[in-house]
C-alpha positions as CSV (number, residue, x, y, z in Angstrom):
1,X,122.2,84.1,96.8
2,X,124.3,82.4,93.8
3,X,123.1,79.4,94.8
4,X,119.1,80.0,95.0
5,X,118.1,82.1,92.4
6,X,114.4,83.1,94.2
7,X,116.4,84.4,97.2
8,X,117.6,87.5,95.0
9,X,114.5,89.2,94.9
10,X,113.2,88.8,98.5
11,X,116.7,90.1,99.4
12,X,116.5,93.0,97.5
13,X,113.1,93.7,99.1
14,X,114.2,93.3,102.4
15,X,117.4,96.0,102.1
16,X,114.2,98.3,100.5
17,X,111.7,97.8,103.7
18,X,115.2,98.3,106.2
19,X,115.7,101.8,107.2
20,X,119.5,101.6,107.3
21,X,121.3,100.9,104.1
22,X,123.9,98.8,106.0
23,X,122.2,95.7,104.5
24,X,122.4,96.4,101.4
25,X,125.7,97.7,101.7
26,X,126.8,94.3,103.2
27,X,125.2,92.2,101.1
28,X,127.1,94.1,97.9
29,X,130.4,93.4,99.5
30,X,129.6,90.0,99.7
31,X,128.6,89.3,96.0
32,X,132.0,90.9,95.2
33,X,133.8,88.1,97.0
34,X,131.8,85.4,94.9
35,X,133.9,83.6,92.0
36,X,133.2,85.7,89.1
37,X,133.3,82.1,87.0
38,X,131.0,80.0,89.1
39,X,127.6,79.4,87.1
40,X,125.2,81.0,90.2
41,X,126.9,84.7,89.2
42,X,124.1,85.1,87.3
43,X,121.7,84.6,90.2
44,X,123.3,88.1,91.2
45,X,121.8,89.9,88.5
46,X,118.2,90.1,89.5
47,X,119.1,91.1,93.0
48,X,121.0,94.3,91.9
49,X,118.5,95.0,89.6
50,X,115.5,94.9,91.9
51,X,118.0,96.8,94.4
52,X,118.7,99.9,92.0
53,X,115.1,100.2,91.9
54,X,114.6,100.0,95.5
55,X,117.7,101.4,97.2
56,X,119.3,103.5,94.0
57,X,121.5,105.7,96.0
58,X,123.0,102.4,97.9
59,X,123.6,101.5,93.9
60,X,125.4,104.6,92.7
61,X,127.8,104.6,96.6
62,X,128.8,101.1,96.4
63,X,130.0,101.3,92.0
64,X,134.0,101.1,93.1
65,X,133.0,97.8,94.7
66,X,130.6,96.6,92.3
67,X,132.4,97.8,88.6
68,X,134.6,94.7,89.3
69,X,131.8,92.2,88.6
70,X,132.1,93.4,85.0
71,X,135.1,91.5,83.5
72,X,132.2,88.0,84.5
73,X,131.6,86.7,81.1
74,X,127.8,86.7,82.4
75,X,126.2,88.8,80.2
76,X,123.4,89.5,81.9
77,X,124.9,90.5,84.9
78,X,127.6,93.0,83.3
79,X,124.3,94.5,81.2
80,X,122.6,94.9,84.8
81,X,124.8,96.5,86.0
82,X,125.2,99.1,83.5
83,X,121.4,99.6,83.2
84,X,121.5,100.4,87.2
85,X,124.0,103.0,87.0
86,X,122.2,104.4,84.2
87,X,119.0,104.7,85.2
88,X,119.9,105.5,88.7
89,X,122.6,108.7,87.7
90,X,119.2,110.0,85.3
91,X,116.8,109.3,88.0
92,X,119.4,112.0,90.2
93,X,119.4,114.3,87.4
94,X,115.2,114.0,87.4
95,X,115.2,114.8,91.2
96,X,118.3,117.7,90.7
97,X,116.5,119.1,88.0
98,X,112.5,118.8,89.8
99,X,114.6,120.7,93.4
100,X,115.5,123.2,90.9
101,X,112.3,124.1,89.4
102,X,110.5,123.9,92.9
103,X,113.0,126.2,94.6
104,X,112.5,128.9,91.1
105,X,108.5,128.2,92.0
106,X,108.9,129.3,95.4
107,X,110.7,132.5,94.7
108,X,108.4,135.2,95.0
109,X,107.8,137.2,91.4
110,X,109.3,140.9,91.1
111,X,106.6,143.0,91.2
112,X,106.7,145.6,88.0
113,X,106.6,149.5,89.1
């Protein structure tokens, strides 16, 4: 993947059409071994952007492993990975906060006597 930057995305698709997250998991260990100063880091970038907005959860599990590729001097792939976490921890909030107001729906009304 650092070495062909068009592989990123196809990657990123293919963890999103596999049922198992295992592939996505794998593939995020894997970046973490690459040289943080080689110049295909940046490749990284677009493939853990596509994947937060594919596989989000696999994201927000895997940020021990992945807040090490922040001290790259890439810039682009330390401001990824911010905007993934990001959007990812509101986009659970969204869904905490849309269960809540479903399960207050449900709840059958008092009935004033």
């Amino acid at each position: 993947m650092s070495t062909y930057d068009h592989i990123a995305g196809l990657a990123a698709e293919l963890c999103g059409r596999v049922k198992e997250c295992t592939l996505g998991n794998e593939l995020l260990r894997e970046i973490t071994r690459l040289d943080l100063n080689d110049v295909g880091i940046k490749n990284v970038a677009p493939f853990l952007a596509e994947l937060a907005n594919v596989r989000g959860k696999v994201v927000l599990s895997n940020i021990p492993i992945i807040l090490p590729l922040m001290k790259s001097e890439v810039y682009v792939l330390r401001s990824v990975i911010v905007n993934a976490i990001g959007c990812n921890l509101l986009r659970e909030e969204d869904e905490e906060k849309t269960e809540e107001q479903d399960q207050e729906d449900s709840k059958p009304a008092a009935k004033d006597e």
